[in-house]
KEBAMI-957761 format. One record per residue (C-alpha): residue number from 1; x, y, z; residue in one letter. Coordinates in Angstrom, 3 decimals. Last residue first. Layout:
BEGIN
<atom NUM,<X,Y,Z>,"a">
...
//
This chain:
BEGIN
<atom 329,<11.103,11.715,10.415>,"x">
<atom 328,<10.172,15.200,10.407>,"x">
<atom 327,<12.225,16.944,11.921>,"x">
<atom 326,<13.189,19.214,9.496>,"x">
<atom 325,<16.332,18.204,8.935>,"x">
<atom 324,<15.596,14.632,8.579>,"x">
<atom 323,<13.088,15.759,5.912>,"x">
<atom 322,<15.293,17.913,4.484>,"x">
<atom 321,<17.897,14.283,4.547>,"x">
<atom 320,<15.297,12.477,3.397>,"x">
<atom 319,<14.844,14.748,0.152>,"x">
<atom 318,<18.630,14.463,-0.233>,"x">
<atom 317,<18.867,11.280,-0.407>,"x">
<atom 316,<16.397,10.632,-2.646>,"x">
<atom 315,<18.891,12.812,-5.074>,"x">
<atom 314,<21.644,10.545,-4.290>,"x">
<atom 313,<23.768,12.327,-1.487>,"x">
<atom 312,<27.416,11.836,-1.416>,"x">
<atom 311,<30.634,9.646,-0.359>,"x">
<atom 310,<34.370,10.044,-0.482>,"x">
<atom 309,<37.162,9.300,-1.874>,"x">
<atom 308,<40.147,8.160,0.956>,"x">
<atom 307,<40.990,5.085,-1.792>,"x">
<atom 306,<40.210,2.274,0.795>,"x">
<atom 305,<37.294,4.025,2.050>,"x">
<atom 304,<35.761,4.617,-1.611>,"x">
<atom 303,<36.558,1.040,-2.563>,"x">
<atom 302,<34.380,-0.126,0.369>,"x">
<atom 301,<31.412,1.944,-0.761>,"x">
<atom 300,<31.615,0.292,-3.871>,"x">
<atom 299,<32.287,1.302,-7.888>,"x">
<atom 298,<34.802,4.192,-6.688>,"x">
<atom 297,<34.769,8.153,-8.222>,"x">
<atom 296,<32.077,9.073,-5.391>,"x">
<atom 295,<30.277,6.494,-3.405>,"x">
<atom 294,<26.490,6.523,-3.230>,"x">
<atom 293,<24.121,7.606,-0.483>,"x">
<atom 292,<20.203,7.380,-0.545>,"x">
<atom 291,<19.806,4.263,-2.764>,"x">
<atom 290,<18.427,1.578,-0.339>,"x">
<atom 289,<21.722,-0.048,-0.119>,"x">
<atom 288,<23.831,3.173,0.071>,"x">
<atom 287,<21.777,4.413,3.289>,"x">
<atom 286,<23.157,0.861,4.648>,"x">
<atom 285,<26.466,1.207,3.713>,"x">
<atom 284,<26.280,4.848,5.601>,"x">
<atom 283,<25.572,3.370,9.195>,"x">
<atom 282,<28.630,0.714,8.674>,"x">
<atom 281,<30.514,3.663,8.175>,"x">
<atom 280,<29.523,5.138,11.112>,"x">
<atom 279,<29.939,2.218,12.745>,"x">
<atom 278,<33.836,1.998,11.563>,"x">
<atom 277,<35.013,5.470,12.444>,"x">
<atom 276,<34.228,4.886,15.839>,"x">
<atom 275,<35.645,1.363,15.913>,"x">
<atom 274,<38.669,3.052,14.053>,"x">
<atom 273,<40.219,0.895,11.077>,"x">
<atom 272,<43.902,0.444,10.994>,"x">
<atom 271,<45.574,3.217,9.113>,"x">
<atom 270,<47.454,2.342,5.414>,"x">
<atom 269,<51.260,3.025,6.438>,"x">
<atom 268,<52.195,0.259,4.040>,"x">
<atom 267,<49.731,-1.220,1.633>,"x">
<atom 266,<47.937,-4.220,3.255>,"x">
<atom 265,<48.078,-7.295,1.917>,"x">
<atom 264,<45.878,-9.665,2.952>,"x">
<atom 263,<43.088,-7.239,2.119>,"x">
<atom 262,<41.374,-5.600,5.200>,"x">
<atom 261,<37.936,-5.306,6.381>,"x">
<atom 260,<37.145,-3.124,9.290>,"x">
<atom 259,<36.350,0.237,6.502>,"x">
<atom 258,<36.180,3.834,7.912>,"x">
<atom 257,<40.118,3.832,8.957>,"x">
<atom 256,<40.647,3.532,5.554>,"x">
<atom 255,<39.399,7.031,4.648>,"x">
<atom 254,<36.106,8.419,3.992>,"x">
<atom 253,<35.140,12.000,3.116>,"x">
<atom 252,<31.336,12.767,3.225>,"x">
<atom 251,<30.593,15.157,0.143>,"x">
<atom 250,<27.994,18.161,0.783>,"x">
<atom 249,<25.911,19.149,-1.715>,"x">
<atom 248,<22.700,18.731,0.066>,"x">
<atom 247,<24.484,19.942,3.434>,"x">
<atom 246,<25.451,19.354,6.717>,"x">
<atom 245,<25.483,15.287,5.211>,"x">
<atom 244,<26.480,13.451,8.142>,"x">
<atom 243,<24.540,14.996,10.847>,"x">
<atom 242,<21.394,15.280,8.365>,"x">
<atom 241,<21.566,11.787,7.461>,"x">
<atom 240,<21.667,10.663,10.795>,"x">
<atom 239,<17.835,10.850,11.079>,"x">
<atom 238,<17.445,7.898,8.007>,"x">
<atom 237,<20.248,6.126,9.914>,"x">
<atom 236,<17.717,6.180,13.242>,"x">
<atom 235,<15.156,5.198,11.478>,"x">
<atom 234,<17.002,2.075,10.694>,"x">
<atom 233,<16.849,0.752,7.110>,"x">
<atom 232,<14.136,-1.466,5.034>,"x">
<atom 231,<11.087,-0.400,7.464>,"x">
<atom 230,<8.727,-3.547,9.058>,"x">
<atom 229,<5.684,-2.564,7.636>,"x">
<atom 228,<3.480,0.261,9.351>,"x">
<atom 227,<-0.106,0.036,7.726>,"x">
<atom 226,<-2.818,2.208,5.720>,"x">
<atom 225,<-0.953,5.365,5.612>,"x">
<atom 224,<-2.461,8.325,5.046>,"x">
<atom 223,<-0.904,11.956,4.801>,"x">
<atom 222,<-3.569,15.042,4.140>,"x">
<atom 221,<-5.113,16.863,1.821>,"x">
<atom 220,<-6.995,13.797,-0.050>,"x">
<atom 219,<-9.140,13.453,-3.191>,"x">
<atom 218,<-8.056,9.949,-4.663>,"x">
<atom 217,<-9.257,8.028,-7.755>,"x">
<atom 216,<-7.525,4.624,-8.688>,"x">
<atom 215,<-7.906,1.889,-10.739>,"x">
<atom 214,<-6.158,-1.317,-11.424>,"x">
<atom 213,<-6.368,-2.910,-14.932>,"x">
<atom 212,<-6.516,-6.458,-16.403>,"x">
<atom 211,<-6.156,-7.655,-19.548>,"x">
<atom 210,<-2.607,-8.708,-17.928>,"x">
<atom 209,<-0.306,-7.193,-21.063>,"x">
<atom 208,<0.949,-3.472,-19.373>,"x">
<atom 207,<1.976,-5.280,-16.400>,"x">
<atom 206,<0.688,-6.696,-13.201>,"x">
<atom 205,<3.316,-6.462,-11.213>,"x">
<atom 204,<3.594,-2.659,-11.811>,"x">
<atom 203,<-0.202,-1.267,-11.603>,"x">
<atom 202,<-0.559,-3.355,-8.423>,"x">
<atom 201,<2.803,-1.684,-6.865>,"x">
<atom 200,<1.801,1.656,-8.123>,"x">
<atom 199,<-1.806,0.892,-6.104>,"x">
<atom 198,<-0.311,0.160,-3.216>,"x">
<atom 197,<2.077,3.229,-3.457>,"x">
<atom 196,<-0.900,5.350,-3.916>,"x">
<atom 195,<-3.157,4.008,-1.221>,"x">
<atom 194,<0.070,4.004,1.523>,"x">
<atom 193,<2.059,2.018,2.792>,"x">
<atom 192,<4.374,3.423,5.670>,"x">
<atom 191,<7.626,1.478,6.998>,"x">
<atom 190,<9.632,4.595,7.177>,"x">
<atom 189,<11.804,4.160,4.021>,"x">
<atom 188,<8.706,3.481,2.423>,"x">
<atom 187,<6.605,0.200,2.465>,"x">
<atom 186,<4.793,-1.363,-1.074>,"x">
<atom 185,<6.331,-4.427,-0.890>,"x">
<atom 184,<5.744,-4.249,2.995>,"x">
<atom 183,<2.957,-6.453,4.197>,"x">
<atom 182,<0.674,-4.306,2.685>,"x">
<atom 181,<2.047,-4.449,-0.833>,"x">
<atom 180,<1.785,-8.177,-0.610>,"x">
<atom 179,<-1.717,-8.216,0.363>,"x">
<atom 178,<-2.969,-5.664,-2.666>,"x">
<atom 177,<-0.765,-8.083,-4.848>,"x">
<atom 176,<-2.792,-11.339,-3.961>,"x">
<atom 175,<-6.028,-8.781,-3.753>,"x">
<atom 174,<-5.581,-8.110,-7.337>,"x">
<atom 173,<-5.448,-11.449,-8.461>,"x">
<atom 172,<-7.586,-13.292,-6.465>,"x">
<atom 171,<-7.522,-16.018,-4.372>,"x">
<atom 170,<-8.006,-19.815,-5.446>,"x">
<atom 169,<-4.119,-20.614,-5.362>,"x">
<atom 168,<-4.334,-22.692,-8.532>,"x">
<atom 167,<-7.383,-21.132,-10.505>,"x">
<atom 166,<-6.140,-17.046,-9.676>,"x">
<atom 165,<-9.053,-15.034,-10.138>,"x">
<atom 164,<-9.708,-12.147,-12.659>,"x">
<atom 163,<-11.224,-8.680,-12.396>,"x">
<atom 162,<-13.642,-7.988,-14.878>,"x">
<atom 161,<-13.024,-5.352,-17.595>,"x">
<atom 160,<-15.365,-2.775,-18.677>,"x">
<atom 159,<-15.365,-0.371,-15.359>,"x">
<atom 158,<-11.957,-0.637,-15.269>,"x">
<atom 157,<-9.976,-3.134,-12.757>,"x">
<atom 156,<-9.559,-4.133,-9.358>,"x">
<atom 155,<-10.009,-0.951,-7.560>,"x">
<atom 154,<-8.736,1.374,-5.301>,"x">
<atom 153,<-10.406,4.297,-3.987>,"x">
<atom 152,<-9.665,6.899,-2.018>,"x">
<atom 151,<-11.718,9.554,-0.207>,"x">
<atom 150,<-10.913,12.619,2.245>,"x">
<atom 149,<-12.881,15.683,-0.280>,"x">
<atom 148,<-15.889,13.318,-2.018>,"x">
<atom 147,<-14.360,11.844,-5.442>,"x">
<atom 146,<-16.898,12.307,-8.245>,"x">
<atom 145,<-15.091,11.191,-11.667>,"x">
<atom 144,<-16.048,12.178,-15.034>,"x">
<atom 143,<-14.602,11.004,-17.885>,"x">
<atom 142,<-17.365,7.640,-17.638>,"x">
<atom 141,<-20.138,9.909,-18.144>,"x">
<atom 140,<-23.619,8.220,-18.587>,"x">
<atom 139,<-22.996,7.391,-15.034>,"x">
<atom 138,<-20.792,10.210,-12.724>,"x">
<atom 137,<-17.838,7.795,-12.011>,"x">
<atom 136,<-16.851,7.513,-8.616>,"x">
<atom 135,<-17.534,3.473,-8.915>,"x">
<atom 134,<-16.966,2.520,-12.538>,"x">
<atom 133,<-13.819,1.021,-12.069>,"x">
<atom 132,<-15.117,-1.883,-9.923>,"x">
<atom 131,<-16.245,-3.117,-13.604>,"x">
<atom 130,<-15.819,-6.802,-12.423>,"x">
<atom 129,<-15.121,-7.425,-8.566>,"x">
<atom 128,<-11.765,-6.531,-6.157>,"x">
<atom 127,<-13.313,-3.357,-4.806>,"x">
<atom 126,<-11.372,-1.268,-2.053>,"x">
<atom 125,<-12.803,2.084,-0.331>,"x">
<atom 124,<-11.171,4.232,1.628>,"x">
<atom 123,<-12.989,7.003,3.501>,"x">
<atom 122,<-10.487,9.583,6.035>,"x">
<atom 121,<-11.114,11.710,8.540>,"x">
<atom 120,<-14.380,10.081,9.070>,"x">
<atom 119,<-17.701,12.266,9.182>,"x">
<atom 118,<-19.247,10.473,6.646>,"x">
<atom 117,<-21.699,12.126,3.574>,"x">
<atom 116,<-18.884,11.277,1.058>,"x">
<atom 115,<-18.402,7.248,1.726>,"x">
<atom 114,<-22.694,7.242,2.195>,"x">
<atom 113,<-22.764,8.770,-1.543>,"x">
<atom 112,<-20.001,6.879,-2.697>,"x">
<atom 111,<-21.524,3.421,-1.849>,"x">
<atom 110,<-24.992,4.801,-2.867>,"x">
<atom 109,<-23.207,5.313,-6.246>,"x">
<atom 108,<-21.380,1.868,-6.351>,"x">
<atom 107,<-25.347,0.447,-6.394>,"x">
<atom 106,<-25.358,-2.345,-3.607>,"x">
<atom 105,<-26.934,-4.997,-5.813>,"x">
<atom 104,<-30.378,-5.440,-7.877>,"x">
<atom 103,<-29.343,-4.725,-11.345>,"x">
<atom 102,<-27.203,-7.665,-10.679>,"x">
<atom 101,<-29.796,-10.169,-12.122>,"x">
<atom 100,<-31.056,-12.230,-8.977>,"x">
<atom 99,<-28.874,-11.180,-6.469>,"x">
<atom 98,<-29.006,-12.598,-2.519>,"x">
<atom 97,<-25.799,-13.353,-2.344>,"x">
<atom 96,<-25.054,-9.451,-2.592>,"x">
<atom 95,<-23.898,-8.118,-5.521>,"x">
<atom 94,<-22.158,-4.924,-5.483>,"x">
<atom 93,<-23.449,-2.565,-8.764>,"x">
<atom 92,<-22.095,-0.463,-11.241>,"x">
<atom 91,<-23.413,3.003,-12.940>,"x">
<atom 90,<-27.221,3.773,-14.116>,"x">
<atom 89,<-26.559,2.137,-17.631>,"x">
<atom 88,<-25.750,-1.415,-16.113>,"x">
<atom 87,<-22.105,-2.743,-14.676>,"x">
<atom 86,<-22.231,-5.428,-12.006>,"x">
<atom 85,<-19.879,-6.367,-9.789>,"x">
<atom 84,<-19.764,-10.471,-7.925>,"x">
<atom 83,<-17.464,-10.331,-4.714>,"x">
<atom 82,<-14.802,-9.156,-2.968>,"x">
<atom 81,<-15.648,-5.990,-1.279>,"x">
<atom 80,<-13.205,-3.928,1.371>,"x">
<atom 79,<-14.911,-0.867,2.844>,"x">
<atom 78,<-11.923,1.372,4.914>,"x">
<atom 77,<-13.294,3.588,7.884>,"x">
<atom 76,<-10.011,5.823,8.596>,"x">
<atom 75,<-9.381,8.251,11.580>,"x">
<atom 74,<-13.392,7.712,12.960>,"x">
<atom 73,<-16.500,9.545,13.198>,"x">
<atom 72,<-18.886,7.995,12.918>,"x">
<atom 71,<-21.723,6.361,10.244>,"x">
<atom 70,<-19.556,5.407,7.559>,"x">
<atom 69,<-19.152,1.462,8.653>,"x">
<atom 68,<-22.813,1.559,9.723>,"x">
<atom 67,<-23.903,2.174,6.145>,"x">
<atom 66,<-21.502,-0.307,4.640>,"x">
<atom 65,<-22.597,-2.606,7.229>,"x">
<atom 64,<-26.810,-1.657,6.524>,"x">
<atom 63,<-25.843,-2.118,2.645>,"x">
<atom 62,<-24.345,-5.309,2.508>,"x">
<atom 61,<-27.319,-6.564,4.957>,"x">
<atom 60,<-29.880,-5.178,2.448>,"x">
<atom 59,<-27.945,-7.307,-0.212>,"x">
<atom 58,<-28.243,-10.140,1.642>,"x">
<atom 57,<-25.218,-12.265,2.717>,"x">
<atom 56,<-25.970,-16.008,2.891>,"x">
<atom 55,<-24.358,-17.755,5.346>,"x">
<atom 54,<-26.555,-20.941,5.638>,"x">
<atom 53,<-26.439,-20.509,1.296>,"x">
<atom 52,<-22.859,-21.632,1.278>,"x">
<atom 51,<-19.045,-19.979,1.138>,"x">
<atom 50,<-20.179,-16.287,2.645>,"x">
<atom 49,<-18.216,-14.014,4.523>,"x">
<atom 48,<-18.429,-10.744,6.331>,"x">
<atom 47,<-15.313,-9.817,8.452>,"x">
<atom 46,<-15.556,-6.993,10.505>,"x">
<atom 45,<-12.256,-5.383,11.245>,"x">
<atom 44,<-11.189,-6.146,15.173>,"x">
<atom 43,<-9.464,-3.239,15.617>,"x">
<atom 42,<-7.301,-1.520,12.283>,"x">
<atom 41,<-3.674,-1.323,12.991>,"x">
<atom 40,<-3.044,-2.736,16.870>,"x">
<atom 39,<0.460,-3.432,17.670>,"x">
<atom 38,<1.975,-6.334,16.063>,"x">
<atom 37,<5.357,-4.402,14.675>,"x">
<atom 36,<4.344,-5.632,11.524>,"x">
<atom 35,<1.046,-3.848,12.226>,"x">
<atom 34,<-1.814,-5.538,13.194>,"x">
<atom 33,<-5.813,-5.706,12.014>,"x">
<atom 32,<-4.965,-5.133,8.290>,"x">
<atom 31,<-3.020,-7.885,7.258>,"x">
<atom 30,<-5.098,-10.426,8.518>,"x">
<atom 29,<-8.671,-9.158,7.929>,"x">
<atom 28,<-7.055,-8.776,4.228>,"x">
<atom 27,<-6.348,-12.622,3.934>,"x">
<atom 26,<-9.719,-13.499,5.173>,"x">
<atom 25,<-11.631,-11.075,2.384>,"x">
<atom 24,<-9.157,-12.697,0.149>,"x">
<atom 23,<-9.816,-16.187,1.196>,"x">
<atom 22,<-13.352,-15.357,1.102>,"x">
<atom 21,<-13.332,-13.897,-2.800>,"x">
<atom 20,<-11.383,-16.708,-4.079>,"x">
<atom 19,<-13.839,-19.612,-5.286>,"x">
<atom 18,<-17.181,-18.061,-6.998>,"x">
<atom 17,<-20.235,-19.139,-7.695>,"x">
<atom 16,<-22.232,-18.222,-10.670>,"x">
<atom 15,<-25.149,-15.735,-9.723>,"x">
<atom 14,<-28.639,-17.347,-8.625>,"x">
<atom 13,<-28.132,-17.766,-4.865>,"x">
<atom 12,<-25.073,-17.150,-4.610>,"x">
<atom 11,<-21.637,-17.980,-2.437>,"x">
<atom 10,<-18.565,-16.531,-2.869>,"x">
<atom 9,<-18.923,-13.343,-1.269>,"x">
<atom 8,<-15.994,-11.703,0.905>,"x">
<atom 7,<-16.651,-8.716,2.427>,"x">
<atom 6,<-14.165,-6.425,4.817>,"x">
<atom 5,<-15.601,-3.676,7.242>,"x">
<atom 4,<-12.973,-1.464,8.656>,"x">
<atom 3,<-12.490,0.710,11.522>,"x">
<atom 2,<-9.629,2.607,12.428>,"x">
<atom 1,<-10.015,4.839,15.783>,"x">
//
């Protein structure tokens, strides 16, 4: 069982409004409750949102969900919070719509504390609001992190920046890329995203000039993947690569009866192209497009086959094909 509980705050009481934080809390419902293939990711997440005061969400109410969220014991319990932060000399704070000052929000430490104390397999936690960054961080010492044993977290930015909103699409910056990665930016060969290669794709796009910072703090022993994406090559070429490659070193020799397509002239006594020959062929161009095979001494695949060179392992490839050989794709 997934479960997760996704909050998006725009409307307060006494704190500034805000625009983006339902659309992202919306936008992340989305992503998360299917896979690409459409079967079921994370059930029925529950979606709290707030645009005016008749849907006010308490701070007492932010607390029971985040409470309840942690309470069994499931395969992943993910807390998503888009909303006002607050950063004050005990640690940072989730504001509720209720909030008066900020010193009176969801403190990040209770967060952690009921993250830590759960019985899930796995606790991820998500913050797109201002000084996010200070959550896991033991107060007074900001060098310090606490990260309970089967919890990630990704945030927006540092605990002294604020985490910034896009004016013209009225969504958020860091949950615009968080979204992409989930939908596949941030796939592997397999179709798996996971916390760490969301957060390198966050850390990436937004560049080293944005004034704005993703963090992340992880203390995990085992594989997580947040979503299946639709994978950029077959799995059934990524399994191949041990049949074609019997070893690391090993160098694939191709001929012309590898390649179907012919130049208008053909050099005498070149062989015509074997359909058996030919889809396996067509099976290794696509390991060469995402980088796992390359030809040798030829600028293209199809100059290889022409010339009878031959093909090998990049070194990506060859980690694929161990883990092709070891069953484990």
């Amino acid at each position: 069982m997934r479960k997760a509980l996704i909050v998006g705050i725009d409307y307060y009481d006494a704190l500034s409004p805000l625009r983006g934080c339902v659309n992202d809390a919306v936008a992340m419902a989305r992503v998360l409750e299917r896979h690409e293939d459409q079967s079921v990711n994370f059930a029925t997440p529950r979606l709290m949102i707030s645009q005016t005061a008749a849907a006010l969400i308490q701070t007492s109410d932010l607390r029971t969900a985040v409470q309840d969220l942690f309470s069994d014991r499931s395969e992943i319990a993910l807390f998503y919070f888009a909303g006002h932060g607050h950063l004050n000399v005990t640690g940072g704070n989730l504001c509720g719509g209720d909030s008066r000052s900020g010193d009176d929000g969801l403190s990040l430490r209770d967060v952690m504390i009921y993250a830590s104390a759960s019985r899930a397999e796995n606790k991820v936690i998500i913050l797109d609001s201002c000084h996010s960054g200070a959550a896991g961080d033991r107060p007074g010492e900001t060098e310090i992190a606490e990260i309970g044993r089967g919890m990630t977290l990704l945030t927006a930015s540092t605990s002294d920046q604020r985490a910034r909103e896009d004016q013209a699409s009225g969504t958020g910056v860091f949950t615009d890329l968080l979204v992409d990665a989930l939908e596949g930016a941030a796939a592997n060969l397999v179709g798996d995203v996971t916390p760490g290669s969301v957060y390198a794709h966050i850390d990436q796009s937004l560049g080293p000039w944005g004034g704005q910072r993703p963090v992340f703090k992880t203390n995990v022993q085992n594989f997580v993947s947040l979503r299946k994406a639709k994978p950029p090559i077959p799995l059934q070429d990524l399994q191949a690569l041990a049949r074609f490659f019997p070893g690391p070193d090993y160098r694939f020799p191709l001929d012309p009866a590898y390649e179907p397509e012919r130049p208008q002239e053909v050099v005498p006594g070149t062989p015509p192209p074997d359909r058996a020959k030919t889809e396996v062929f067509a099976a290794l161009q696509r390991l060469a497009k995402v980088n796992l095979v390359r030809p040798v001494d030829a600028p293209h695949m199809w100059h290889a086959a022409m010339n009878s060179t031959s093909c090998e392992l990049t070194v990506l490839g060859r980690h694929y094909r161990r883990l092709a050989e070891g069953s484990l794709l």
